[in-house]
Structure formats: C-alpha cells, structure tokens
C-alpha positions as CSV (number, residue, x, y, z in Angstrom):
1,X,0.0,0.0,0.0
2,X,1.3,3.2,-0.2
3,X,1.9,3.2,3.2
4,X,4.6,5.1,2.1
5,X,3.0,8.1,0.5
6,X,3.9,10.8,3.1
7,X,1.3,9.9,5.5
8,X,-1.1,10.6,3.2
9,X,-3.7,11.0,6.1
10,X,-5.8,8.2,6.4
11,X,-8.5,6.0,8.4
12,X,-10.5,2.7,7.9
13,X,-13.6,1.0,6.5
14,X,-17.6,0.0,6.6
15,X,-19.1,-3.4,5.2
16,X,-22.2,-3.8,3.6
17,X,-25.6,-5.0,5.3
18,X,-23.3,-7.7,4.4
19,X,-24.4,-8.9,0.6
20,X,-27.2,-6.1,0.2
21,X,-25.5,-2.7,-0.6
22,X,-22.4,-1.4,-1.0
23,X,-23.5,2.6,-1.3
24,X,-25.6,4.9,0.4
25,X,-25.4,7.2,3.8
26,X,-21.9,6.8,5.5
27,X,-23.7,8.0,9.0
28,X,-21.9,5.9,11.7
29,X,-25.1,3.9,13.4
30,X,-24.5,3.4,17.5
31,X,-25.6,-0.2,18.7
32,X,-28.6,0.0,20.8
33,X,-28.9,-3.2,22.4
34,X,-27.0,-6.4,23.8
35,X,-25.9,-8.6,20.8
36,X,-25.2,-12.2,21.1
37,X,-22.2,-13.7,18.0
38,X,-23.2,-16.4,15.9
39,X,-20.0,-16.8,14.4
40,X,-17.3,-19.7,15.4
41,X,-14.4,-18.7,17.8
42,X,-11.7,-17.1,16.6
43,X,-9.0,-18.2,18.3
44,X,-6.1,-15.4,19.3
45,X,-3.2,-18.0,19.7
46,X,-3.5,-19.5,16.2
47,X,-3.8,-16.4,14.6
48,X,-0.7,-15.2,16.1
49,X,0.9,-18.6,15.0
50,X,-0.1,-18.0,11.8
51,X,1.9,-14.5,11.9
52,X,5.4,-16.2,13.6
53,X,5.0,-18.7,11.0
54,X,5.1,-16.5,8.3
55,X,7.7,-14.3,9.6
56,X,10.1,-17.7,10.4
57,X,10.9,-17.9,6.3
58,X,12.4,-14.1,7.0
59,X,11.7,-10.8,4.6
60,X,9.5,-12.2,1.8
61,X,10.2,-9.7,-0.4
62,X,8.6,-10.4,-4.1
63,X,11.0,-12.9,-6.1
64,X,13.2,-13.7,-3.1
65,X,13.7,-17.3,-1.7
66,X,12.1,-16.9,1.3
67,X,8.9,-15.2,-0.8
68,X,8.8,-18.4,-2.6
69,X,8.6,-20.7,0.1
70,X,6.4,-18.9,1.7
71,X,3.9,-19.0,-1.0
72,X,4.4,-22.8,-1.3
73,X,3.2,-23.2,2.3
74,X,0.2,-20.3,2.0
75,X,-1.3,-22.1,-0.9
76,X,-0.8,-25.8,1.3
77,X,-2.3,-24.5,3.9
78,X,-5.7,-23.1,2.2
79,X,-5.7,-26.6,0.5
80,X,-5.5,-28.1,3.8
81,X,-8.0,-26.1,4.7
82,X,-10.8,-27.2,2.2
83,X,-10.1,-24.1,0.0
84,X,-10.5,-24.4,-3.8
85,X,-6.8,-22.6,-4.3
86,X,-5.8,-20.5,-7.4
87,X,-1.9,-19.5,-8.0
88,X,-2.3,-16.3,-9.9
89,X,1.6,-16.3,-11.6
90,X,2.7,-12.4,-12.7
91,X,5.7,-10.7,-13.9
92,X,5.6,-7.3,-12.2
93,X,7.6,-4.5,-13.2
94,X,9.1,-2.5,-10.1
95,X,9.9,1.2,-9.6
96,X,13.2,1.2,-11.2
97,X,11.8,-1.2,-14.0
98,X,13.1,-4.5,-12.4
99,X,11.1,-7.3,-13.1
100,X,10.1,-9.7,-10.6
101,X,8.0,-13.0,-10.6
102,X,5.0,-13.1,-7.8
103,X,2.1,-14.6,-7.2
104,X,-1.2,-14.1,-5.9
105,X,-3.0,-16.6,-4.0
106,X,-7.2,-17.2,-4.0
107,X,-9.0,-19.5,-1.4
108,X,-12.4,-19.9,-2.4
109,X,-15.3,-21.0,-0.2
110,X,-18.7,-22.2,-1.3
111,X,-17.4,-21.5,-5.3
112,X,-20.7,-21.8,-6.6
113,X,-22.0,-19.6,-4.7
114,X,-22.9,-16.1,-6.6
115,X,-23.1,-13.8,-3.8
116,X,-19.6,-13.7,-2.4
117,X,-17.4,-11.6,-0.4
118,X,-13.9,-11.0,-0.7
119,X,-11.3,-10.9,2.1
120,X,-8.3,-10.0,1.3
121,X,-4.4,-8.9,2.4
122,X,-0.7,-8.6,0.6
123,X,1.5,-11.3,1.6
124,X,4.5,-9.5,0.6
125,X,7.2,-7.6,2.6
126,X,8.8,-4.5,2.1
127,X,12.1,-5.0,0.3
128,X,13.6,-1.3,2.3
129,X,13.4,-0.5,6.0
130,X,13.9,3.6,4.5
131,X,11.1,4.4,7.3
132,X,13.8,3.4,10.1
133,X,15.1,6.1,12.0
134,X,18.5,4.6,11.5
135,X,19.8,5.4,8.0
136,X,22.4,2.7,7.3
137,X,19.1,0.0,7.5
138,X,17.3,1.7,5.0
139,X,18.3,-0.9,2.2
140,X,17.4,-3.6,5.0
141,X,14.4,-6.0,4.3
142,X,11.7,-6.1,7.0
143,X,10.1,-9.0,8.4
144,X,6.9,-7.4,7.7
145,X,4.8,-9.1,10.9
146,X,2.0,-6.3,11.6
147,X,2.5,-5.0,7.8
148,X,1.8,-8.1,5.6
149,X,1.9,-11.0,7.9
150,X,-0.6,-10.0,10.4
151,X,-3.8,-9.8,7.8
152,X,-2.5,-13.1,6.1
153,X,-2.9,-14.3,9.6
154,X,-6.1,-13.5,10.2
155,X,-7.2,-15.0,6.5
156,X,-5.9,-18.3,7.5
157,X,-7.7,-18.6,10.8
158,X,-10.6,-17.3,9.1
159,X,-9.9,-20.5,6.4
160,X,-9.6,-22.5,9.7
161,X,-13.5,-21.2,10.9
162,X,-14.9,-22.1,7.6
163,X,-13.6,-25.8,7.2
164,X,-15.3,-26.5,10.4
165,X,-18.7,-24.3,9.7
166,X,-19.0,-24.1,6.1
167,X,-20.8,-20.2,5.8
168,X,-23.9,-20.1,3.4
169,X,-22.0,-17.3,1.3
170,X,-19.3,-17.2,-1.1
171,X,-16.3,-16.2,0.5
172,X,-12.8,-15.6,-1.2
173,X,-9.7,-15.0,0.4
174,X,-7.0,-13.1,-1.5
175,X,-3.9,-12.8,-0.6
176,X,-2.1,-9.9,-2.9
177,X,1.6,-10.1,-4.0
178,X,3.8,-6.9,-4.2
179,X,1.9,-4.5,-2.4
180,X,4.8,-2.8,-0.6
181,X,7.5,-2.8,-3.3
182,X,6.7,0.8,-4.3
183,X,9.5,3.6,-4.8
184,X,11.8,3.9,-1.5
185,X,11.7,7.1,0.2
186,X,15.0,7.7,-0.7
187,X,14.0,8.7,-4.3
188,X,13.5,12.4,-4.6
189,X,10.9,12.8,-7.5
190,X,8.0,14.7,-7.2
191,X,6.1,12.8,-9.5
192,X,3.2,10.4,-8.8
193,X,4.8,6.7,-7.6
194,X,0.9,5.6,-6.9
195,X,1.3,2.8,-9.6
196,X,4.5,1.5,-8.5
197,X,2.2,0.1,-5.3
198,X,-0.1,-2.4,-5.2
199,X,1.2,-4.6,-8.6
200,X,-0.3,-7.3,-7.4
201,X,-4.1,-6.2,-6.8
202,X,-3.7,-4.5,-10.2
203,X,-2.8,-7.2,-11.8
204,X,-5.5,-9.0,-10.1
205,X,-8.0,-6.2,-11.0
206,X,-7.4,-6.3,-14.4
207,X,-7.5,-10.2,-14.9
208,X,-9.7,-11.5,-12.4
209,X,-8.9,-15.2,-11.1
210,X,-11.6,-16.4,-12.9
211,X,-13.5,-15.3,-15.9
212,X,-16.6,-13.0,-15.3
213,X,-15.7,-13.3,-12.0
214,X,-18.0,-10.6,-9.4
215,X,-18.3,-10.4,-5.9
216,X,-20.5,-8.0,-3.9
217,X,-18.1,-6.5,-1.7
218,X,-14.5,-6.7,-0.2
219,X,-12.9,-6.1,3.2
220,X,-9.3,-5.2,2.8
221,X,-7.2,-6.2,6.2
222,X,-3.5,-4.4,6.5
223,X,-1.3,-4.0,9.1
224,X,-3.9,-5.3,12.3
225,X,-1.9,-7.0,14.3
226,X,0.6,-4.2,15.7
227,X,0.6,-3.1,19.2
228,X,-1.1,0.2,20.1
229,X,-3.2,-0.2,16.9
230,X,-6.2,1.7,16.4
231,X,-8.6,1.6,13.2
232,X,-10.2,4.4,11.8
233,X,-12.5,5.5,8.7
234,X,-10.3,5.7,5.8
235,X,-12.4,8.4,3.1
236,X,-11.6,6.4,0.2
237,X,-13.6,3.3,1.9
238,X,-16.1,6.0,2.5
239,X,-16.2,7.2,-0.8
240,X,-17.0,3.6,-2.5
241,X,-18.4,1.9,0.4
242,X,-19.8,3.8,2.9
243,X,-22.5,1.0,4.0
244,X,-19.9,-1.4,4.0
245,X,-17.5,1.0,6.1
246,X,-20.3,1.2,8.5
247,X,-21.6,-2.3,8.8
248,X,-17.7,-3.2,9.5
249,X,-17.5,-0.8,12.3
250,X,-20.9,-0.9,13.8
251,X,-20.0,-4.9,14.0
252,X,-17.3,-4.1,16.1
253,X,-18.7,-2.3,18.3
254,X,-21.4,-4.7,18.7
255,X,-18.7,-7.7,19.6
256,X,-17.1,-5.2,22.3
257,X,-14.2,-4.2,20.1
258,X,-15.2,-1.0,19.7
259,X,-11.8,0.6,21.7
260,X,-10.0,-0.3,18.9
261,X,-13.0,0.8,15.9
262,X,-13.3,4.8,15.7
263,X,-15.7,6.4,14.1
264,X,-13.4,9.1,13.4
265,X,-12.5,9.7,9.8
266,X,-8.4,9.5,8.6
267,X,-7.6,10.5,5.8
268,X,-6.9,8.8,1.8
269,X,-4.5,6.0,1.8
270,X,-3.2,4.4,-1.3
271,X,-3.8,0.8,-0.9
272,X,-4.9,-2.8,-2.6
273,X,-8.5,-1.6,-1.9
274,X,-8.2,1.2,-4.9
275,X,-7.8,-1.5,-8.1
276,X,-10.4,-3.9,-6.4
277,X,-12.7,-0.5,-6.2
278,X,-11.7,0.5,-9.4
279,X,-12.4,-2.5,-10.9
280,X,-16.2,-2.2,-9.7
281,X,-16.4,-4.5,-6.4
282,X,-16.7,-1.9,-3.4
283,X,-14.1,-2.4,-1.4
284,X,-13.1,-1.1,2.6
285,X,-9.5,-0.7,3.9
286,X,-9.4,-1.8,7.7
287,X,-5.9,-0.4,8.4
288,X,-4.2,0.0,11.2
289,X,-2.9,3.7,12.6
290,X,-0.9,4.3,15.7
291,X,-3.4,5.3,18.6
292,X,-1.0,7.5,20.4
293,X,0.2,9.7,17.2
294,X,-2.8,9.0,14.6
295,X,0.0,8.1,11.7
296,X,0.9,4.7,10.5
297,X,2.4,2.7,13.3
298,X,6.2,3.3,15.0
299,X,7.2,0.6,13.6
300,X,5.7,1.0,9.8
301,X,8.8,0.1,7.2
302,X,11.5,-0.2,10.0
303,X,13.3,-3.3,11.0
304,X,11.3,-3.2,14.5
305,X,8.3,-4.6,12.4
306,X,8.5,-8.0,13.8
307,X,6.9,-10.5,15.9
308,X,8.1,-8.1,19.5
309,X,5.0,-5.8,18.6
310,X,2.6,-8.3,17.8
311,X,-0.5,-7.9,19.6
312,X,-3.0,-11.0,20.1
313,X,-6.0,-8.5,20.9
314,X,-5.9,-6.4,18.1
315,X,-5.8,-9.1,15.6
316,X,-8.8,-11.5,17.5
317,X,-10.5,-7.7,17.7
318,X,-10.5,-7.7,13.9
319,X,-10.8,-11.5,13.6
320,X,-13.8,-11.8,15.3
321,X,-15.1,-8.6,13.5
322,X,-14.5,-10.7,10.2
323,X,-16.1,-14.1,10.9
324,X,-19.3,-12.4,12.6
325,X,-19.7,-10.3,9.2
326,X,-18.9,-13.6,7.2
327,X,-21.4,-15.7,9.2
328,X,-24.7,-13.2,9.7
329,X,-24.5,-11.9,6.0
330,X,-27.9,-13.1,4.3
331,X,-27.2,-14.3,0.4
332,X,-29.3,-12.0,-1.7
C-alpha cells in the first residue's frame, strides 16, 4: 500500500448489510442493544501462530527465496483447509523497472456460490526499512509481521473457521503479491509513484482469477496486528463503500471491540482496496494507525516490524469482526 506516500492521512472502513449494498449514507449507526455472536471462535493464539509462521521464512520480499517458500506453504495450507486454491503467476515491473516474478493466492469458499465476499491482504514484505530512523538500515528487508503477515494471519484462521462451519455465502480469500515494493523514500521525484504500489491487486483487477468473476463487496485487512493499533475510517472506503465501512464498524462495536474501531475519519491511503474498487467491487480498507500519534504505526517500514510488537487482541479484535460479518450476512 502506499503506506509510504507521506502519511497521506488516512483511516479505515464499513461493510455492507453484508451482501445487500455497497452505497448509500456513510452516517456511523451506535448499537442499541445487547448482541449475542453467531460466528465460530476465533482463536487469538492460532492467529498469532499464523503470523510467527510467516515471519520464520524471513523478509518475503517479491522474487526472493524466502517469498517463494512462503507461497508454497500459504497455498498448502488453504488446500489443507478445504479451499478451492488459485496460484495467480505475474511478472511485475518494479519502480526502477526491475522485473520480478510473484504470485497471488485465491482460497475460495462455497465456489458456486454467486453472492460472495472477498477478504483479502498482501503477503509481501517490504524490500527497504527507508522508514527506520536509523539510515544505514534503509536498504534492509523487514520481516513485515504487523505490515503483511498479520492480515495473512487472520485470512488463515478465518480458512480455519470455515472448514469447520461451512458459511452459506461465497467467500474468497485473496492474498495480494507486491503491495509494498513501491518507490523507496530515498527517491526524490516529485512525481506520482501511486502505480508502483499495489502490482499485485492491479494485476488482479485487471484479470480477475476467474473469468466474469463478481463479488458483492470486499474487506481489505493491512497492518492489524501491531501493538497500540487503532482503526479508523479511511475516506476512500467512505467514498465507494460507505455502508460497507459502516456495517464493519458498527459490528465491532457490537462484539465489544469497539476501543479499537473509531468512528473518526483519517484520511486517503493508497492501498490494494483502490484497483479492487476500481475495478467495480466496493471495497473497505481496515488499516491500522498508531493510537498514540494517529500516523501509521512506529514501527511502519523499519526493522522493529517484527513479531516483539505483535498484539493477540488487536488481531482477534479484527478476527472476530470478520467471521461475525462472514457468518450473519444473508445471500441475496
């Protein structure tokens, strides 16, 4: 995402009535009365295995040996997990024209279905630590754990819910390649470096996984596992899905997550959720800010991004957010 786009103020998202509407007022709705989860239990400790697993191959950056492997044992692990898996192979051109192979990586549940919802994350790490307050790590590779690993995480324990309880909706779990091997910092241009983010959901936007395919909405999870995280509105969510935005957060609320769910509004943030909007399926970014200074967290494209500032109640907070919306959305 273009996490790196000079803080480009930002926020996070709303979810449909779940498969009914993806437009209409964006007015935050308070929750009235107790509410009682239908959803199975998401379970904090295998989400953050899921997470140190990831991490344990070391930076996958896009093309890299430990990017590779890691792919092998995402796509085993969906298959594991009754998924119908797709290996979406690309050759994406970086920044300074480098060409790199990636992959992205659909688990589809219930792929019959025709009303279906996509959740979805990059898998990727970020090839530079050039947000690290020390200079000489700038070229360093990051383990990525809150920005990349942490929303894979969740996707996989989701995977986990729905092998057990089978949900009555379509539900696809995309895992975007080469989200966070846009222009380094260090690159003094003044031009736009929007396109040189997010290869992977472009790619993906432009030749869906399967052809003709639709869904009715998308959820878009990045960086929500970090310590001290706090979620709020992102506009361009609010722009293209306001219902969604405020189904997502009202849902929260109602599960008792709601210290970590604002209702205040951030700002744009280039993400993976602008193709998949683009492309016509309204899509919300839940992304994670720092609660203390609003901004991206401390440790957002610095070597500190690792499994130290992992927190197990942010990511059950948005976990169980996830599988409630998955499991009380009514096929249309």
């Amino acid at each position: 995402m273009n996490k790196t786009k000079k803080y480009t103020t930002w926020v996070l998202c709303t979810v449909v009535t779940l498969l009914t509407a993806c437009t209409g007022s964006n007015t935050p709705k308070q929750p009235t009365e107790e509410y009682t989860p239908v959803a199975p239990t998401f379970q904090s400790d295998s989400a953050y295995a899921f997470v140190e697993r990831q991490c344990a191959f070391g930076p996958r950056v896009t093309g890299s040996e430990a990017h590779e492997q890691c792919g092998t044992w995402l796509s085993a692990e969906f298959i594991r997990m009754g998924a119908s898996v797709t290996e979406q192979r690309a050759t994406f051109t970086l920044y300074d024209g480098k060409k790199v192979n990636g992959m992205n990586i659909i688990a589809a549940y219930n792929p019959d279905a025709t009303d279906r919802l996509i959740i979805c994350a990059h898998w990727d790490s970020r090839p530079w630590a050039d947000h690290d307050p020390d200079e000489a790590r700038h070229h360093t590779p990051i383990d990525g754990a809150n920005d990349g690993a942490s929303g894979v995480a969740v996707l996989l324990e989701l995977a986990r819910l729905m092998q057990q309880t089978p949900p009555q909706i379509g539900v696809d779990l995309i895992c975007f390649d080469a989200e966070d091997c846009g222009t380094p910092e260090w690159v003094e241009d003044e031009g736009s470096h929007e396109h040189t983010w997010c290869l992977g959901s472009q790619y993906w936007a432009e030749h869906h996984h399967v052809e003709g395919y639709t869904a009715n909405c998308a959820i878009l999870l990045d960086m929500v596992g970090g310590s001290n995280t706090h979620f709020r509105r992102e506009l361009f969510s609010l722009r293209y899905a306001p219902q969604l935005t405020d189904r997502i957060w009202s849902m929260a609320h109602k599960l008792g997550c709601g210290q970590y769910f604002s209702y205040d509004e951030g700002g744009y943030v280039t993400d993976d959720h602008l193709p998949v909007n683009r492309s016509g399926i309204p899509c919300v970014d839940v992304i994670g800010s720092d609660q203390t200074g609003g901004g991206f967290a401390q440790t957002w494209h610095t070597t500190e991004d690792n499994m130290r500032h992992i927190d197990r109640h942010i990511l059950t907070a948005v976990g169980r957010t996830m599988a409630e919306l998955i499991y009380t959305a009514t096929p249309l």
